[in-house]
N, C-alpha and C positions, 0 to 999 in steps of 0.2 A: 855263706858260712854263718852262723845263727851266731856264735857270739859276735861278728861284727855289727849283725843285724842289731843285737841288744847291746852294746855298747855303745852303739853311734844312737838308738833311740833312749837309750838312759842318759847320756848326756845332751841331745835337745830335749829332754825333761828339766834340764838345769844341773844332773847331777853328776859330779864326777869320777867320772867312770875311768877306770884302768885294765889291761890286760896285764900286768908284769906290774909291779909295785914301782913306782918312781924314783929317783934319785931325791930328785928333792921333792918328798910330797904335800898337798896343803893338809891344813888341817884334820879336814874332813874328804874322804872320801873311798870309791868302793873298785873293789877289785874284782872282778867275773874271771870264771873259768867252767870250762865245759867238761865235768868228771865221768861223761859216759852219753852214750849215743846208740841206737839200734833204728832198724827201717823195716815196719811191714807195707805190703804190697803199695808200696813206693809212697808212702808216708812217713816224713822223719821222726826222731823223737832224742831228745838232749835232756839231759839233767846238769842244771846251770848252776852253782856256788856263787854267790855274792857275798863276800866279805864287807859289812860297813866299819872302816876307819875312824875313829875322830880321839880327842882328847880325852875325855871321860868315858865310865859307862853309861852315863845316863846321852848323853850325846850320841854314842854309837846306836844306842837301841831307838832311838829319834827319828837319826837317818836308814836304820834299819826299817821304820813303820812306813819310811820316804819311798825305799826302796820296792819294799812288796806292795804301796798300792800302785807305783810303775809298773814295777811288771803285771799285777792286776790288770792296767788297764791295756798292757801293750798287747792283746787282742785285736788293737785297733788297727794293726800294722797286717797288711796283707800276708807276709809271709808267716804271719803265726795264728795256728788254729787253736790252741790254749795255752795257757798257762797256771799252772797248781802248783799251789804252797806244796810242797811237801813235808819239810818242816824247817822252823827256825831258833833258833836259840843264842845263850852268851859263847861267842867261842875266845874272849880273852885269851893272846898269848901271854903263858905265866914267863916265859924266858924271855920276851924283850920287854915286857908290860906294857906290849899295848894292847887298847881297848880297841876290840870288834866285838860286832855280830854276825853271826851268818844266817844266811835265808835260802835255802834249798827248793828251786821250782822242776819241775816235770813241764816240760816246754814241746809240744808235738806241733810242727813249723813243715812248711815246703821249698 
């Protein structure tokens, strides 16, 4: 399942990583979800959301630059044959004010 793949490799990156928002969460950190998925001739391919978390904007967009060169480099990992920014931006919630970013990758994995 690729988001465990990138869950469990974004946090031995040091970062942390969530599937479901925490009860009680730190500071800083990212929340992944898998918003879409397709398979040609048995090749996967995921479109992954990363939420970064933190106190500020200027923190979230930090841990955001944290985030995309991980997954940047998580090519390194057998089971993923790329990853691409798709795009990222401020996605601040205005209804609880918290500050994120999100970063949208195009992840084609085995």
């Amino acid at each position: 399942m690729i988001e465990k793949i990138i869950y469990d490799y974004l946090n031995d990156q040091g970062i942390a990583a969530f599937m479901q928002k925490p009860k009680n969460p730190p500071s800083e950190y990212v929340l992944l979800e898998k918003t879409g998925s397709s398979r040609t001739n048995y090749i996967n391919s995921a479109t992954i959301a990363l939420q970064s978390y933190a106190d500020s904007l200027y923190s979230a967009a930090l841990l955001n630059e944290e985030v995309k060169r991980a997954m940047d480099d998580s090519v390194v990992l057998d089971e993923i044959c790329s990853a691409s920014l798709n795009s990222d931006y401020n996605f601040t919630d205005t209804t609880t004010k918290e500050f994120r970013y999100q970063a949208v990758y195009d992840v084609t994995h085995y």
